[in-house]
C-alpha positions in Angstrom: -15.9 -8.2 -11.9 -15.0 -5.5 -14.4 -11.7 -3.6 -14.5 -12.5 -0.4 -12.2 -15.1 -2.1 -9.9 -11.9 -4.3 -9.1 -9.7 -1.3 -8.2 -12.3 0.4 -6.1 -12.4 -2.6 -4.1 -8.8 -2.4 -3.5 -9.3 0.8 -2.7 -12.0 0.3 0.4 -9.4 -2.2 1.4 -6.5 0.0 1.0 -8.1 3.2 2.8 -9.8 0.5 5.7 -6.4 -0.8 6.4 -4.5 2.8 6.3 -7.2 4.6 8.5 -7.1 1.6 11.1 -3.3 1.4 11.5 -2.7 5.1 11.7 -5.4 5.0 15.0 -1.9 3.0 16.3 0.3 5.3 17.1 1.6 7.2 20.7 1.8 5.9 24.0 4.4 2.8 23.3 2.5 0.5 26.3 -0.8 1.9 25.6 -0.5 1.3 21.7 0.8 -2.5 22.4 -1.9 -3.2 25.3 -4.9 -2.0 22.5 -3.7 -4.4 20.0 -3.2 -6.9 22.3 -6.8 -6.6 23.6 -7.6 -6.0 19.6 -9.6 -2.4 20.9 -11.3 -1.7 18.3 -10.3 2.5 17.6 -13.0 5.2 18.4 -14.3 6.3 14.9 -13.5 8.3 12.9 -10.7 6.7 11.4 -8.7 9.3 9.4 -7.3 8.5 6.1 -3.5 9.6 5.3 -1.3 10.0 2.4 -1.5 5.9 1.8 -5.8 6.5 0.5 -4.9 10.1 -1.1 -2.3 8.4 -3.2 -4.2 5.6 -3.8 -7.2 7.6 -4.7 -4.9 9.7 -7.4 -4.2 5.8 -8.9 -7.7 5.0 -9.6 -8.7 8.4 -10.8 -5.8 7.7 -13.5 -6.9 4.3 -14.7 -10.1 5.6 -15.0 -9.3 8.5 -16.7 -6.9 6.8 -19.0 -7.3 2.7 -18.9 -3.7 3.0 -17.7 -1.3 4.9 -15.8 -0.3 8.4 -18.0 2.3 9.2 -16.0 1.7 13.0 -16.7 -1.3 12.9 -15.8 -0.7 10.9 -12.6 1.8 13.3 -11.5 -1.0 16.0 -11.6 -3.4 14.1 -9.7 -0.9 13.0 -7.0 0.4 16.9 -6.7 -3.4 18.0 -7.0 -4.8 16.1 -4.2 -1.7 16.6 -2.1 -2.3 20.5 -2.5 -5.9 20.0 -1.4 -4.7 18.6 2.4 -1.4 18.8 2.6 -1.8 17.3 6.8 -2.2 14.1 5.7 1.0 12.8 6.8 2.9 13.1 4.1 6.7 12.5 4.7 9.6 15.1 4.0 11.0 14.0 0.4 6.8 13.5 -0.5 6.1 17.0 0.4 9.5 18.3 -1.7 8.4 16.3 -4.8 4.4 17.0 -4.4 4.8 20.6 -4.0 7.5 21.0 -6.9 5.4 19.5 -9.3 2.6 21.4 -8.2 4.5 24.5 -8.7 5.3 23.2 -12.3 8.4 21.4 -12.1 8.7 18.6 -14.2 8.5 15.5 -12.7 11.1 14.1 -15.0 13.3 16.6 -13.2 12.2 16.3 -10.0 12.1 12.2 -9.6 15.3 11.5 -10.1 17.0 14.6 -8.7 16.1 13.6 -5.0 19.0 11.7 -2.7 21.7 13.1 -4.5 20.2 11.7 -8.1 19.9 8.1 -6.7 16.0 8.9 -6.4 13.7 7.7 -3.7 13.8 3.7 -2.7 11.0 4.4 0.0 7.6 2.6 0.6 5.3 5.3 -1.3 5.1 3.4 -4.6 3.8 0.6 -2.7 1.2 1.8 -0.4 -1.1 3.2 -3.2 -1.0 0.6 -5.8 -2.9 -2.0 -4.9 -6.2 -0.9 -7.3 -3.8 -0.9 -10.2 -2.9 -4.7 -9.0 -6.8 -4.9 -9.4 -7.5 -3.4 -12.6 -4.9 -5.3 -14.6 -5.1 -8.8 -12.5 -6.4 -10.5 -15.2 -3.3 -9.1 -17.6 0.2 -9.6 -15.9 2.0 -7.6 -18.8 0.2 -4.6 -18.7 0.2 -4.5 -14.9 4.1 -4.9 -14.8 4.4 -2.4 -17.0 1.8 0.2 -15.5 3.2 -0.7 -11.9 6.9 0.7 -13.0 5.3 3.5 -14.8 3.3 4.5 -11.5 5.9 4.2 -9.4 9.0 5.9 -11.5 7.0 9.7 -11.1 7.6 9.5 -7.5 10.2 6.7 -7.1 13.2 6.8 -9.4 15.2 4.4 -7.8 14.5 0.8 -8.9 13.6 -0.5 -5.4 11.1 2.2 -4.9 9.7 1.0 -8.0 9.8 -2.7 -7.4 8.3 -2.7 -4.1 5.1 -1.1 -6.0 5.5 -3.8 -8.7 5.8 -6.7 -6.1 2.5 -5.0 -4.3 0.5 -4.9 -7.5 1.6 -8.3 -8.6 -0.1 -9.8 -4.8 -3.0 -7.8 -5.1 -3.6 -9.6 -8.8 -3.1 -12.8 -7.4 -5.2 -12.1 -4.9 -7.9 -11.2 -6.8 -7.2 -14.2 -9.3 -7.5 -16.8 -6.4 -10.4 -15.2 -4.5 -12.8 -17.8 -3.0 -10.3 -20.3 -3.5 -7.0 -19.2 -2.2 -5.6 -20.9 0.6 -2.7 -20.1 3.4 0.5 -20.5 1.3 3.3 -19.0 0.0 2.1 -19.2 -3.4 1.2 -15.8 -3.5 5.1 -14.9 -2.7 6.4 -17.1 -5.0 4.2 -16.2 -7.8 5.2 -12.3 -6.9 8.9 -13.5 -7.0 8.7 -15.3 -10.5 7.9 -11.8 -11.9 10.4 -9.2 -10.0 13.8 -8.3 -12.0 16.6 -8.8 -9.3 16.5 -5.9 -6.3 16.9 -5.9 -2.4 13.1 -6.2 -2.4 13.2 -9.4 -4.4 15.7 -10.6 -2.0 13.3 -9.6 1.0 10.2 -11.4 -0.2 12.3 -14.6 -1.2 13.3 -14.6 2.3 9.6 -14.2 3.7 8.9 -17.4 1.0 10.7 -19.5 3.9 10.0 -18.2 6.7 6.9 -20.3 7.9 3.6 -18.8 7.9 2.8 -19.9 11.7 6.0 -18.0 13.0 5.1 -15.4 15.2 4.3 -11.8 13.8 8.0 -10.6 16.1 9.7 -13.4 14.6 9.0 -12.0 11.1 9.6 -8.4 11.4 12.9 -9.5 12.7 14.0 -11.0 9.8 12.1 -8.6 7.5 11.4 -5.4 8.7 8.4 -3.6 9.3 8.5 -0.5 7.6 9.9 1.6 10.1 13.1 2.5 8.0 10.0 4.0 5.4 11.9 1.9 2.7 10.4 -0.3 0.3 13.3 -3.1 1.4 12.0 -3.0 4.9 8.3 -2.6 3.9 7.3 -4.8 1.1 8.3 -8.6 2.4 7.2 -8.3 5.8 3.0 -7.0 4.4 3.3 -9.6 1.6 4.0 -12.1 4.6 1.4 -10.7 6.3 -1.2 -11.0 3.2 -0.6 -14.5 2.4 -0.7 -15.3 6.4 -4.2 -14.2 6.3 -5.6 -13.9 3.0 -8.9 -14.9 3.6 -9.2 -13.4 6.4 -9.3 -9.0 6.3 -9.7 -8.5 9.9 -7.1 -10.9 11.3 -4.5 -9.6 8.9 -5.1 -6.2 9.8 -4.2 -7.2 13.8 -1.2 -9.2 12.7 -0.2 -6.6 10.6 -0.6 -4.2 12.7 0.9 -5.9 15.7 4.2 -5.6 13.8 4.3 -1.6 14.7 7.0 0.1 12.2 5.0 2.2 9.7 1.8 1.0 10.6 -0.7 2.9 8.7 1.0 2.2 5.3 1.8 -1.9 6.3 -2.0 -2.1 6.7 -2.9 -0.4 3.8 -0.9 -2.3 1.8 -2.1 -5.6 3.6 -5.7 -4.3 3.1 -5.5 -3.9 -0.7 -4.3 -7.1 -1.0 -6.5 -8.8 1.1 -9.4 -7.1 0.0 -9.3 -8.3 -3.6 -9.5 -11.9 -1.9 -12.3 -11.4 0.5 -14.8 -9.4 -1.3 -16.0 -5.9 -0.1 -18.2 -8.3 1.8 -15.0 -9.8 3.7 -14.2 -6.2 5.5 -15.9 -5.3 8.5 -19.0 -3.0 7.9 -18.4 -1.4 11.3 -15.1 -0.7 10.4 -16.2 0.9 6.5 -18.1 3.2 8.3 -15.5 4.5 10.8 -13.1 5.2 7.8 -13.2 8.9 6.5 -15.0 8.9 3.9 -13.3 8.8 0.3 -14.8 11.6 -1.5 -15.4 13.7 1.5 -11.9 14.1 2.6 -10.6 17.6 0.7 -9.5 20.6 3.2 -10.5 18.5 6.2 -8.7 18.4 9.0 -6.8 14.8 9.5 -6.6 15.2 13.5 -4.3 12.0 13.6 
């Protein structure tokens, strides 16, 4: 499979996982009793910010082979302006709409959280087609991933959580038809992460058994309610490698672990698409999703 085929495939997987796990929201009990039943949502399933982002990744590489940051930061800014109800979060909207108004996103990055920049999960949930476009050239990807991630995500765990992502979604890809439950995946993400809290987080998921229940995990790891990449990043790449050959049965584990459910599926998704095949994710549940070039001005309703 060629370069871009690979990160449109991340992509489906990406935007499947996001649209199902935002349908999990409200009602505490009613939300737990679904997923315990596994009730499948009522279509349509609505994309968020996860897909927009990750839509502005792939129109990059395929713009430029690569990830011009420049031109990323237009994109991003450009398709947040489009649909701005997409559920984007507080410090997203600050930074879209300033570089949409012009600002520099030089400026703007690193000037957010007192100039410590943002550490949360954004750089992550989108970057699993870059993971697919450069699987089969680890360099490149490392360096793409921190390029991606630094116009929205100054502070290095922001950027490292995105990093760690694209790294799984290579090996995904790399091992498809033949990867088996492990922790490989983890460890192979670890071998390549400069030292961060995110490091530290998915070294912890590399021992925490992969037959522990989904509750037992989130304890120790998070879930992604804190909207950091700290407390998003290990617990989804647990998640991955605890069902990476199967999409539908990591989307219900994943989702099971609440938190910030529509981006820990997406992320999950991207992943685990790149090691099932398009073929691997449900059709029904392809054709509930939004579609992804049909989505500008429309109302979310999520």
């Amino acid at each position: 499979m060629q370069k871009l085929p690979r990160a449109q495939l991340a992509l489906e997987g990406l935007s499947v996982g996001d649209a199902f796990g935002q349908k999990f929201f409200g009602n505490y009990d009613e939300v737990v009793r679904k997923i315990e039943e596994r009730v499948i949502p009522q279509a349509p399933w609505h994309l968020t910010d996860d897909s927009i982002m990750g839509i502005a990744i792939v129109e990059t590489l395929q713009k430029h082979d690569g990830i011009d940051q420049d031109y990323f930061a237009q994109c991003l800014a450009k398709n947040y302006k489009k649909n701005i109800y997409r559920g984007y979060g507080g410090m997203a909207h600050s930074i879209l709409q300033a570089i949409y108004q012009g600002q520099d996103w030089r400026i703007v990055s690193p000037s957010v959280f007192d100039g410590s920049g943002s550490y949360g999960n954004g750089a992550a949930m989108r970057i699993a087609p870059l993971g697919g476009y450069f699987a089969d050239h680890i360099p490149l990807l490392k360096k793409h991933a921190l390029l991606s991630g630094e116009v929205t995500h100054a502070h290095l765990e922001g950027k490292v959580g995105g990093l760690a992502v694209a790294l799984a979604a290579s090996w995904a890809f790399n091992h498809q038809g033949n990867a088996t439950i492990s922790h490989d995946m983890l460890h192979f993400v670890v071998e390549h992460l400069p030292d961060s809290d995110v490091k530290s987080g998915i070294a912890k998921a590399c021992e925490l058994p992969l037959s522990y229940k989904v509750e037992t995990a989130t304890a120790a790891l998070g879930n992604g309610s804190q909207i950091s990449a700290q407390d998003t990043v290990p617990f989804t790449l647990w998640c991955a490698a605890r069902h990476i050959n199967d999409f539908e049965e990591a989307m219900w584990a994943t989702v099971s672990g609440l938190g910030d459910r529509d981006t820990t599926c997406a992320i999950v998704g991207g992943i685990v698409a790149l090691s099932v095949g398009e073929q691997g994710i449900p059709k029904e549940w392809l054709q509930a999703r939004e579609s992804l070039t049909n989505w500008e001005g429309r109302e979310s309703q999520w």
